[in-house]
C-alpha positions in Angstrom: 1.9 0.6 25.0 0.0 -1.1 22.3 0.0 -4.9 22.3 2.3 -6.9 19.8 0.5 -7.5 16.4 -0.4 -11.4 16.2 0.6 -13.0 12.9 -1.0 -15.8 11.2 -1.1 -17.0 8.1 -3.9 -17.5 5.3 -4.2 -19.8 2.4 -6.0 -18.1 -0.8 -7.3 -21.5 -2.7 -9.2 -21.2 -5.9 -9.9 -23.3 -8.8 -9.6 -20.2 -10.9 -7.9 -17.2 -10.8 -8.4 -16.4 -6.5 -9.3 -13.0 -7.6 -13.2 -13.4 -6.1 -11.8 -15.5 -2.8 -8.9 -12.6 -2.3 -11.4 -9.5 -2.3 -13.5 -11.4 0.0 -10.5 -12.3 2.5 -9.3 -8.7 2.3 -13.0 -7.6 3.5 -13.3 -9.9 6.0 -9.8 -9.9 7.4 -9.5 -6.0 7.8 -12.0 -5.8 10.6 -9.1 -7.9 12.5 -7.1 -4.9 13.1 -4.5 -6.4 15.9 -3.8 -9.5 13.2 -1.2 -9.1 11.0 -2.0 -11.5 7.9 0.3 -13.1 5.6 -1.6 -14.2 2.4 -0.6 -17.0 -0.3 -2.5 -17.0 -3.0 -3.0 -20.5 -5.1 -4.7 -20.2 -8.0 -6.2 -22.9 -10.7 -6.6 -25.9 -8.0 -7.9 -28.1 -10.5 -6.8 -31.5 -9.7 -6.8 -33.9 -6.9 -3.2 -34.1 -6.9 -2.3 -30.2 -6.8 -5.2 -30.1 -3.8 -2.8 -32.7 -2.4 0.1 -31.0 -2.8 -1.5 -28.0 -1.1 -2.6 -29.8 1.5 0.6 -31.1 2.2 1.7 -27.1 2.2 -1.1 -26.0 4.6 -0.2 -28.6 6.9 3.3 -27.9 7.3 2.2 -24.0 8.0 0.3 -25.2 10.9 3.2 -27.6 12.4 5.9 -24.7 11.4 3.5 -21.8 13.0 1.5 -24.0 16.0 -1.7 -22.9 14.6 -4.0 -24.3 11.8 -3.9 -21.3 8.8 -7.1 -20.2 7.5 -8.2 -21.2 4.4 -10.8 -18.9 2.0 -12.3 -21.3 -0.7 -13.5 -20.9 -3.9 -13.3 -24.2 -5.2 -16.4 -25.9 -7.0 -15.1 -29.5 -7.2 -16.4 -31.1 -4.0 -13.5 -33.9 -4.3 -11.1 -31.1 -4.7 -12.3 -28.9 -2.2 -12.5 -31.7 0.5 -8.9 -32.6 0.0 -8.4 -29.2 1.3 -10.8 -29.3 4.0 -8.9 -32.3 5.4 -5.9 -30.2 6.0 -5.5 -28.7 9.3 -6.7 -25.5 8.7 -10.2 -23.3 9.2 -11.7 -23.7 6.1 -14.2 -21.3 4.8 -16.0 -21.8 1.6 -17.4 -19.1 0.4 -19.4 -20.5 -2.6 -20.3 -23.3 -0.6 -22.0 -21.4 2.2 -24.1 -19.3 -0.5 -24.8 -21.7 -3.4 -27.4 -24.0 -1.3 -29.8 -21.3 -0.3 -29.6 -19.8 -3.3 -30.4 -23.4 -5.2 -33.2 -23.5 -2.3 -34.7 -20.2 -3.0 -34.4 -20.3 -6.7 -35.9 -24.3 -6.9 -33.0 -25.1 -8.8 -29.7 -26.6 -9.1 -26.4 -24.2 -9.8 -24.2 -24.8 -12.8 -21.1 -25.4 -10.5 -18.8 -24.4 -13.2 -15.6 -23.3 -12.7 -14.7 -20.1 -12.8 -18.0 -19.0 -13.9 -17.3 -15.2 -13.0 -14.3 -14.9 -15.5 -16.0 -16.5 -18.4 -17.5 -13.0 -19.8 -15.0 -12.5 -22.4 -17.8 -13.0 -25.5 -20.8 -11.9 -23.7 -22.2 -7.9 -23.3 -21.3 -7.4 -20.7 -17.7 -7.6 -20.7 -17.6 -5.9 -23.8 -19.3 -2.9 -22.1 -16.4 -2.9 -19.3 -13.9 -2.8 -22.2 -15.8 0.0 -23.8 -16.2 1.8 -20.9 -12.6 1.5 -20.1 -11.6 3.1 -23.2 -14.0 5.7 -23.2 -11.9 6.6 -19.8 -8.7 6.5 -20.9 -10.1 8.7 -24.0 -12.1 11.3 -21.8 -9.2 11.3 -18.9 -8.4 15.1 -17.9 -10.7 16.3 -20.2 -8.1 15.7 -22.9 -10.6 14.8 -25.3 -13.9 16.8 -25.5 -15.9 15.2 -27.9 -18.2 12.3 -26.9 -18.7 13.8 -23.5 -22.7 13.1 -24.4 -21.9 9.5 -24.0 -20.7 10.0 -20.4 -22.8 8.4 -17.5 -21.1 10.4 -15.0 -18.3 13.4 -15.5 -16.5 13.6 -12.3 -14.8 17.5 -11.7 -12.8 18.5 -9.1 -8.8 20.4 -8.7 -6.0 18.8 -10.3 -4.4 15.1 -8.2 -8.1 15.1 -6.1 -8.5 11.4 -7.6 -10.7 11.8 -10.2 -8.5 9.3 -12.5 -8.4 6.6 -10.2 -12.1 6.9 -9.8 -13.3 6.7 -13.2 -10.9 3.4 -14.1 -12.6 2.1 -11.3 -16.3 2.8 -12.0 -15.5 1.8 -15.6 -13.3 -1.4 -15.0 -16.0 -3.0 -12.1 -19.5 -1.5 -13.1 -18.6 -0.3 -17.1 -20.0 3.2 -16.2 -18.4 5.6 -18.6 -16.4 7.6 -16.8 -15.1 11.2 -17.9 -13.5 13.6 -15.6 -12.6 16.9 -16.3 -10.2 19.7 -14.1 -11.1 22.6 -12.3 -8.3 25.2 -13.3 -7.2 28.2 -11.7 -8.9 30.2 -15.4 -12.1 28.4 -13.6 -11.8 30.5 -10.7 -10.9 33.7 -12.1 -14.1 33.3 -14.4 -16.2 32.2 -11.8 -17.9 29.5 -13.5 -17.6 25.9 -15.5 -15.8 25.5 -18.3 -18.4 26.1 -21.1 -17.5 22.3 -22.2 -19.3 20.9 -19.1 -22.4 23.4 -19.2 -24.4 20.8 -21.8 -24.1 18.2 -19.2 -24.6 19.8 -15.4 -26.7 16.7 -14.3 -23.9 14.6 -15.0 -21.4 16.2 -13.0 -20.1 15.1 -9.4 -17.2 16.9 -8.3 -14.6 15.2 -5.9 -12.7 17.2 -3.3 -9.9 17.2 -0.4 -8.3 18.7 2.2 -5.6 20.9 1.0 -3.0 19.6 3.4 -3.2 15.8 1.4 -3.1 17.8 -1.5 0.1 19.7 -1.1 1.6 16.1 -0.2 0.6 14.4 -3.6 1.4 17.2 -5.4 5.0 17.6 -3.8 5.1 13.6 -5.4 5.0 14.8 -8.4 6.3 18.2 -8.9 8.2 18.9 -5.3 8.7 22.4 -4.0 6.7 24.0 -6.9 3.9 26.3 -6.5 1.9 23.9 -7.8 2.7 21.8 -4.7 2.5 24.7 -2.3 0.0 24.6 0.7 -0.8 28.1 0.1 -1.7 27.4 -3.7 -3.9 23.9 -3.0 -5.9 26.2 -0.5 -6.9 28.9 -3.0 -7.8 25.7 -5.4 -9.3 23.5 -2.7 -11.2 26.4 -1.6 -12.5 28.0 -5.0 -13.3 24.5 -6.4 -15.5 23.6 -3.5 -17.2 27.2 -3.5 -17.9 26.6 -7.6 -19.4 23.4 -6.7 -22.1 24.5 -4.0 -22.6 28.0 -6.7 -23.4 25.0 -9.0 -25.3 22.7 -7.2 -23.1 19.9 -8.0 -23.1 17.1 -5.1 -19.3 16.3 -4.1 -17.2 14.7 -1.3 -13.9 14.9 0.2 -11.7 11.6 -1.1 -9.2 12.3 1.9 -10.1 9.7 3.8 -12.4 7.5 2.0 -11.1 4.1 -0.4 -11.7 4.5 -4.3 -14.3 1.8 -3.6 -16.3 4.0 -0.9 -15.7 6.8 -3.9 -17.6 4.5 -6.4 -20.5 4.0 -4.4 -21.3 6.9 -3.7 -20.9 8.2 -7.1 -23.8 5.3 -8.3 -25.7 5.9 -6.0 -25.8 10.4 -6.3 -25.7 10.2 -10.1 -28.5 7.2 -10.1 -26.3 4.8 -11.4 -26.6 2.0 -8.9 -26.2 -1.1 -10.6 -24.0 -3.9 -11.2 -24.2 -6.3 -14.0 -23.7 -10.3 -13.5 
């Protein structure tokens, strides 16, 4: 018999919008398998007297639960964030713990501005995400053909595999242009790409999975169809993943594996590694 989950309870605490504080938590927090965490999230802590007010909240957690709540931080303002830190809680400031060896290795002082990381709405780069987002949403299924030059990767792969997931992702986090195109059943017959995709081989990364996962997506969608059959995601499964290796195209199974762990390997087979700050 497995022992009973413990619960305990974190507090999310941001002078912006938590988003960088929450993603960090989530990392952390998964390795703790045998915890189950309740997260609140609160956002734009930008004065002393909402930091109160939150303290007030945090402390009453720990009375209410007989354990002090752990606290992931975000928050720039030192006032602010030691309001917090006098709550009873664990408090774990992430900028905090980074910002002064980076000052020290750099020889110079941070801007401590808040919420630095969302401020990109005029600059290049966040203009590139947008553009890489809509180039996407334009080049999704291979609905639209034209343009496909401008791709940095074309992911390929049977129908419901995750391509579309996978290139909102690359496009929305690292603004890689993302098109992804679908293996067909004609595909297989012919025994080769579509003709579209033959200009741009290097480009291509195919994504796979284990016909059993697909036969459950696809029953989502269209249930008890052939579509959705085991027999029919075999043949596809199958076929696509013997064009692939025929091709030389490098692929994985996403069965298993996050659209983050997807990503990254994408970037890093297609040469794309990068991230812009």
């Amino acid at each position: 018999m497995s022992a009973p989950l413990i619960e305990r309870t974190v507090f999310v605490v941001s002078d912006s919008t938590g988003i960088t504080a929450e993603t960090f938590s989530n990392s952390v927090l998964s390795q703790f398998e045998q915890v189950k965490f309740e997260a609140i999230r609160i956002p734009f802590l930008d004065t002393l007297e909402k930091a109160a007010a939150a303290a007030v909240r945090i402390n009453r957690c720990a009375d209410e639960q007989g354990a002090p709540p752990l606290v992931f931080s975000t928050l720039v303002n030192q006032d602010i964030a030691h309001e917090i830190r006098s709550a009873n809680c664990t408090f774990l400031d992430l900028f905090g713990t980074f910002v002064q060896h980076i000052e020290t290795a750099l020889g110079m002082k941070s801007s401590h501005s808040v919420g630095r990381s969302h401020m990109g709405g005029l600059t290049k780069q966040y203009h590139d995400r947008i553009e890489a987002i809509n180039f996407s949403l334009a080049h999704d299924d291979g609905q639209f053909i034209h343009g496909l030059e401008e791709a940095d990767v074309i992911l390929v792969g049977v129908s419901r595999c995750g391509k579309t997931p996978t290139s909102l992702y690359l496009a929305m986090q690292y603004a890689v242009k993302a098109a992804n195109f679908p293996l067909i059943p004609e595909d297989f017959d012919r025994g080769s790409l579509p003709a579209t995709l033959l200009p741009f081989r290097k480009k291509l990364f195919g994504l796979s999975i284990l016909p059993s996962r697909l036969a459950e997506v696809r029953n989502e969608r269209r249930p008890n169809s052939q579509y959705a059959s085991i027999k029919q995601c075999r043949h596809e499964v199958a076929e696509a993943e013997r064009l692939m290796r025929m091709e030389n195209i490098p692929w994985l199974s996403t069965t298993t594996k996050s659209i983050e762990e997807i990503s990254s390997k994408v970037l890093a087979e297609i040469g794309l590694n990068r991230r812009m700050y």
